[in-house]
C-alpha positions as CSV (number, residue, x, y, z in Angstrom):
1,X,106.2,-99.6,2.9
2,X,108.3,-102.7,1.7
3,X,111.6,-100.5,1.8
4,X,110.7,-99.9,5.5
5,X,109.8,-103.2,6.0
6,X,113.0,-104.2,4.2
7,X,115.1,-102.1,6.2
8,X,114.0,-103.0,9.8
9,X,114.2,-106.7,8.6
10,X,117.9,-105.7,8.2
11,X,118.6,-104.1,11.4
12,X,117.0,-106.7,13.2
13,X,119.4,-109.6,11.8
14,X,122.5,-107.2,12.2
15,X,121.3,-107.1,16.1
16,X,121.0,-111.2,16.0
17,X,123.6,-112.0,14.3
18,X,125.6,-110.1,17.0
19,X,123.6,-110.8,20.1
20,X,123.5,-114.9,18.5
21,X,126.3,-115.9,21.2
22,X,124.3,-115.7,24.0
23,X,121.9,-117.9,22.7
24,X,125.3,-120.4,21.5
25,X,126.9,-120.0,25.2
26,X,127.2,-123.3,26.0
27,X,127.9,-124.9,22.8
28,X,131.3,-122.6,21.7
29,X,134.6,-123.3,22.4
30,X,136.9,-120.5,24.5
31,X,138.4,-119.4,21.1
32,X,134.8,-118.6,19.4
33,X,133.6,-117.3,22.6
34,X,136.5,-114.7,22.7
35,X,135.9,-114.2,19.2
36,X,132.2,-113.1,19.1
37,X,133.0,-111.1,22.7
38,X,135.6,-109.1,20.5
39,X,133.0,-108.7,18.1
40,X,130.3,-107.4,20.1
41,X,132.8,-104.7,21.8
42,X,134.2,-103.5,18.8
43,X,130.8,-102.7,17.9
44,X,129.8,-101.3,21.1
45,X,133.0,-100.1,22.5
46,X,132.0,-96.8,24.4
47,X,129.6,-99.4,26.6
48,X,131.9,-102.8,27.0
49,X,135.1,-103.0,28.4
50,X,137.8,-104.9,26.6
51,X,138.0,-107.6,29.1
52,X,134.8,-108.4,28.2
53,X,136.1,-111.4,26.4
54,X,137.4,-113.2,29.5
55,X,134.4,-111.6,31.7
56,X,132.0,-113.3,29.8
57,X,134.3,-116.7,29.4
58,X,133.6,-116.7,33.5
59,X,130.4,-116.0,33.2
60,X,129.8,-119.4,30.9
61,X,131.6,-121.0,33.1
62,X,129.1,-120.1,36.3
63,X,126.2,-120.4,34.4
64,X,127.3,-123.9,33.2
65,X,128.1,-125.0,36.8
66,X,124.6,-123.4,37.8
67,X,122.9,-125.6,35.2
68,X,124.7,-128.9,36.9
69,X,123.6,-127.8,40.3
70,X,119.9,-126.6,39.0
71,X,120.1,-130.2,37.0
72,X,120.2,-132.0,40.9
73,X,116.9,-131.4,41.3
74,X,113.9,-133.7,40.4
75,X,114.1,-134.5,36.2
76,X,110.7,-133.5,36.0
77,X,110.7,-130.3,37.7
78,X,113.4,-129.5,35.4
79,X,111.6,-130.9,32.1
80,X,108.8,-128.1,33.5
81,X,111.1,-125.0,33.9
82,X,113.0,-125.7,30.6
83,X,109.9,-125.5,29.0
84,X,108.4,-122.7,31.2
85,X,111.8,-120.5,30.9
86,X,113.4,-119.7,27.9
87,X,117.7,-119.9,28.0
88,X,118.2,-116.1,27.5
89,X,115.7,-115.6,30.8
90,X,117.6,-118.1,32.7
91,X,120.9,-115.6,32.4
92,X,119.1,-112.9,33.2
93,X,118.1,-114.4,36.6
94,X,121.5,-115.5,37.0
95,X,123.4,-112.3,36.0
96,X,121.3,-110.2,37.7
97,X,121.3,-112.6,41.0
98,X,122.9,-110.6,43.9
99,X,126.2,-111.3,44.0
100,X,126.5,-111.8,40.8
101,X,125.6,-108.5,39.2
102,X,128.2,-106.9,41.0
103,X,131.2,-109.4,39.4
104,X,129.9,-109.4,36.0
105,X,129.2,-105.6,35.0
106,X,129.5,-106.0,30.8
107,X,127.3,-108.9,30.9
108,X,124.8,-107.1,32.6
109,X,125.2,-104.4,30.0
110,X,125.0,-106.9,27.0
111,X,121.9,-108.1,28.7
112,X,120.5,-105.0,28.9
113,X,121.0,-104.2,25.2
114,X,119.6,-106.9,24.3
C-alpha cells in the first residue's frame, strides 16, 4: 500500500510541476513563459503544436487585459468572485468563451489535460 501510495504521490507532482505555469501565468516573464510552454510540448508533443509557446504568450496577454476590464467593476463584487472563483476556473471561462476557443486551440487542450 505505501509503494502505491508512494508512487501516485509521484505522478501527481510530475503532472504539477508541469501544469504549475498556469497557475504562475501572470507573474512570469515572456522568457520563462516560453520556457515552461516548451516544456509542456516536449512532453506532450503528439497533442500541442510547437507554436504553443507564443499561443499561450497571447493568451496571457488577453487574460491579463480581461482581468483590468473585469477589475472596472465594483471592488467588492470583485473581492466576492476572487474568493468564489478560483484563477485556473477563471481561464477556463475565458478560453472556452466563444470566440475565444476558436483562436486559442493548444490552450484549450492544456486545459483539458489538466
Amino acid at each position: 500500500m505505501y509503494f502505491a501510495i508512494t508512487k501516485c504521490l509521484a505522478a501527481y507532482s510530475g503532472v504539477c510541476k508541469s501544469f504549475r505555469l498556469l497557475h504562475e501565468l501572470r507573474s512570469l516573464s515572456s522568457d520563462q513563459l516560453h520556457m515552461a510552454a516548451s516544456n509542456l510540448s516536449a512532453t506532450y508533443h503528439s497533442d500541442l503544436e510547437p507554436n504553443f509557446g507564443d499561443e499561450l504568450a497571447q493568451f496571457t496577454e488577453l487574460e491579463r487585459c480581461s482581468s483590468r476590464i473585469n477589475s472596472l467593476d465594483d471592488e467588492s463584487n470583485e473581492q466576492d468572485q476572487e474568493a468564489k472563483y478560483s484563477f485556473e476556473l477563471k481561464l477556463y471561462q475565458l478560453a472556452f468563451a466563444p470566440g475565444v476557443c476558436e483562436s486559442f486551440l493548444n490552450v484549450n487542450v492544456v486545459l483539458y489535460l489538466l
